[in-house]
C-alpha positions, -999 to 999 in steps of 0.1 A, spaced: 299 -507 -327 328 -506 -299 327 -468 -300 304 -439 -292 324 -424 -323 318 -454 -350 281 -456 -337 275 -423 -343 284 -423 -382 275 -458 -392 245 -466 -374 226 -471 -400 254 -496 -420 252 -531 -422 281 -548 -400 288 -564 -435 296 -532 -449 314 -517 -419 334 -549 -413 344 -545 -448 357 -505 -436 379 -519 -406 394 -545 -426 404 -516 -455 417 -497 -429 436 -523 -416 452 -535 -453 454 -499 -466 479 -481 -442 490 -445 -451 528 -441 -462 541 -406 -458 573 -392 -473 587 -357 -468 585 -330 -499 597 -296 -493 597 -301 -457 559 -312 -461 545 -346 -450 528 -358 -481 504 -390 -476 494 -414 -500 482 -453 -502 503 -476 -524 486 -512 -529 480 -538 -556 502 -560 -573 491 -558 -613 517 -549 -641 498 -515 -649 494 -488 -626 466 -465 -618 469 -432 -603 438 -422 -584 427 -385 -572 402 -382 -546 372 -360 -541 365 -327 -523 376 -329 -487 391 -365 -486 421 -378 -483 441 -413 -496 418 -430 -479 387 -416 -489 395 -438 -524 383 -466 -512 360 -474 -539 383 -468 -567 413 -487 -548 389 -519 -541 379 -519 -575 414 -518 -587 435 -532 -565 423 -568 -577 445 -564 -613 466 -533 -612 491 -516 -589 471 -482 -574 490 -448 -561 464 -427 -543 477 -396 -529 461 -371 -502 453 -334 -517 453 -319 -486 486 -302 -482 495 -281 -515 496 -242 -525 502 -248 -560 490 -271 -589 528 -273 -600 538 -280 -565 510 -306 -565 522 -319 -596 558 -320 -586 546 -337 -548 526 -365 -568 558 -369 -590 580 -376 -560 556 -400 -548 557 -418 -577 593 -416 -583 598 -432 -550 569 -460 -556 594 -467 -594 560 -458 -616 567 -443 -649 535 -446 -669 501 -452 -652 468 -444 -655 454 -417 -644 416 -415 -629 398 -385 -607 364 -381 -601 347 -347 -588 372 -329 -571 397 -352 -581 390 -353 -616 397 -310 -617 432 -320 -606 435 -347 -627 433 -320 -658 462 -303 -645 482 -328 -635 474 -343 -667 486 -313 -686 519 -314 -672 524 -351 -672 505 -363 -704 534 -381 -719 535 -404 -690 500 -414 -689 490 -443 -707 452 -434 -703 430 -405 -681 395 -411 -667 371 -384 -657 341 -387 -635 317 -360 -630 342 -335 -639 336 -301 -659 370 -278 -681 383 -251 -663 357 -219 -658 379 -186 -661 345 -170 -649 348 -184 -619 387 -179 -608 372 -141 -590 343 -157 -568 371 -192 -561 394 -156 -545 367 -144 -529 359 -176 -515 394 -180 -497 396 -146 -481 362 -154 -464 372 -190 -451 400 -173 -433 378 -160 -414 354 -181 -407 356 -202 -372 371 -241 -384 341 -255 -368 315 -233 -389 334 -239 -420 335 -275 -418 295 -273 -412 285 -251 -447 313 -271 -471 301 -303 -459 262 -297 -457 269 -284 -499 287 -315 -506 267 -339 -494 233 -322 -516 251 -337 -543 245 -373 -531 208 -368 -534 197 -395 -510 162 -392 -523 169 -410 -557 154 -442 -555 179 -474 -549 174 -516 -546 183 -520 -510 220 -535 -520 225 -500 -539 210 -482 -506 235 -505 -481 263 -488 -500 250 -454 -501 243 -454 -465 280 -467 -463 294 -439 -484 274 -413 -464 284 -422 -430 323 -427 -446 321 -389 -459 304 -374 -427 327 -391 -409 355 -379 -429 338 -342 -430 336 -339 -392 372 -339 -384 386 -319 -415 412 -297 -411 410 -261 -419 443 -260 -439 430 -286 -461 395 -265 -472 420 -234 -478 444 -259 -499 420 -277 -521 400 -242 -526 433 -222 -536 438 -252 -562 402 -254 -577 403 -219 -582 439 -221 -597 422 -250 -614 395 -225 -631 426 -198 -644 445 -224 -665 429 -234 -703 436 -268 -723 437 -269 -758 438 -306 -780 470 -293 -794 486 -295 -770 487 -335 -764 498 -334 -801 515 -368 -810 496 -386 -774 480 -419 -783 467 -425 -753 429 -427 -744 402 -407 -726 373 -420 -707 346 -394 -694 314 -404 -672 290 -374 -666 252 -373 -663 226 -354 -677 217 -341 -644 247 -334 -628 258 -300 -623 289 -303 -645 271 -315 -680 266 -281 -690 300 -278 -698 306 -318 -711 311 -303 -746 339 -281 -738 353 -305 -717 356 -335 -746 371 -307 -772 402 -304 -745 413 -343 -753 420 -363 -782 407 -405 -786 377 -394 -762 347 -417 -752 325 -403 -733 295 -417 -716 262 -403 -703 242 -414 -673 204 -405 -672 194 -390 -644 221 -397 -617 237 -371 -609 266 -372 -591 263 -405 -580 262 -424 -611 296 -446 -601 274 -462 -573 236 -457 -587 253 -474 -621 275 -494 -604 274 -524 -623 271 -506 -660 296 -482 -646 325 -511 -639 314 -530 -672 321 -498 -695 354 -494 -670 367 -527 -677 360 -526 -714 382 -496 -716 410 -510 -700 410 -541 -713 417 -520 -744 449 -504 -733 461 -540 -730 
């Protein structure tokens, strides 16, 4: 590595893979446009007829999609947009619009996983009859339960020092990985790619963005979905869970929300079925899109 900084984070990844992170770097540059005199970010690349509209997870950014925009990129046109700088899922919704509007995408697909698949059920919601298909990875409905404790939550961050804050939301977010599981060595290679990529991305997160993506999962958690109401869609839904991840509990409730759902169940994955799966995972993917054709 050139850099103290890169050495510290990837260390332990292959120069194959990290080679592979400078050249996506290099080919996916971040376009910004001004929305209510915000700078929203997002990454528009790929050349395919259909589009995809993909949502990042907890604490990323555009960029941190790089393993849904490689996969993609190869036979659709993908949007990715940063959730970093919204107070509202309608504002989200309307900021996402504009980006779109701008791009000329009027029906896509839409795909979130974790983090991003809670705002994809929003943003769904209010934009269903423009989505030709949605796709949810480790995702769980909304949890009126919880909309108290996500309020809580925010008046504590403001308090707590940036540096401190960034510490406790990363250390939870990376348990989820569970780097214990046991992996070939290709499948390890990518998880210790992935790792270093989020750590990297963790260490330098802005303050504002942990408020932002906290007030919207707890907005998230207030708001309820009901299969009438995508009365007369004919669209499809795709839902990937596991039985050990901490969103199954709730899989149920979460297919009675959609109409024309398939859903499918990892054993014993967790969260990181999409990479400990990956080849099942991207089979099952391209069978449901080739469907949509």
């Amino acid at each position: 590595m050139k850099n103290q900084r890169n050495f510290k984070f990837y260390k332990d990844v292959t120069p194959e893979l990290y080679q592979r992170l400078v050249d996506y770097r290099k080919n996916h540059p971040i376009k910004t446009i001004m929305f209510r005199n915000k700078e929203l970010e997002y990454i528009s690349c790929g050349t395919g007829e259909k589009t995809v509209l993909a949502f990042h997870g907890a604490l990323g950014n555009a960029e941190g999609n790089f393993q849904a925009i490689r996969f993609f990129e190869k036979n659709y046109r993908v949007i990715a947009p940063s959730i970093t700088n919204f107070e509202s899922l309608d504002e989200f919704s309307e900021g996402v619009n504009e980006i779109l509007k701008i791009e000329n995408v009027e029906k896509y697909i839409l795909i979130g996983q974790s983090f991003g698949s809670f705002m994809a059920q929003p943003y769904f919601h209010r934009n269903y009859k423009n989505i030709e298909a949605l796709i949810l990875i480790n995702s769980y409905p909304p949890r009126y339960e919880w909309v108290n404790d996500f309020k809580k939550m925010k008046k504590v961050f403001k308090f707590i020092p940036a540096f401190l804050l960034r510490k406790l939301i990363s250390k939870k977010l990376l348990k989820l990985a569970n780097e214990n599981k046991e992996m070939i060595t290709e499948i390890r290679e990518e998880f210790n790619f992935a790792m270093a990529f989020a750590k990297e991305r963790f260490s330098k997160i802005e303050k504002s963005v942990i408020l932002c993506q906290s007030t919207l999962t707890g907005e998230f958690n207030g708001e309820k979905y009901n299969i009438e109401d995508y009365y007369g869609w004919d669209g499809k839904v795709l839902i990937y869970t596991a039985n050990d991840d901490h969103g199954f509990p709730y899989h149920e409730d979460l297919k009675s929300q959609y109409p024309n759902v398939e859903e499918i169940i990892f054993e014993n994955v967790g969260h990181m079925g999409t990479l400990l799966k990956r080849d099942e995972y991207h089979a099952i993917l391209n069978r449901f899109l080739d469907l949509l054709n």
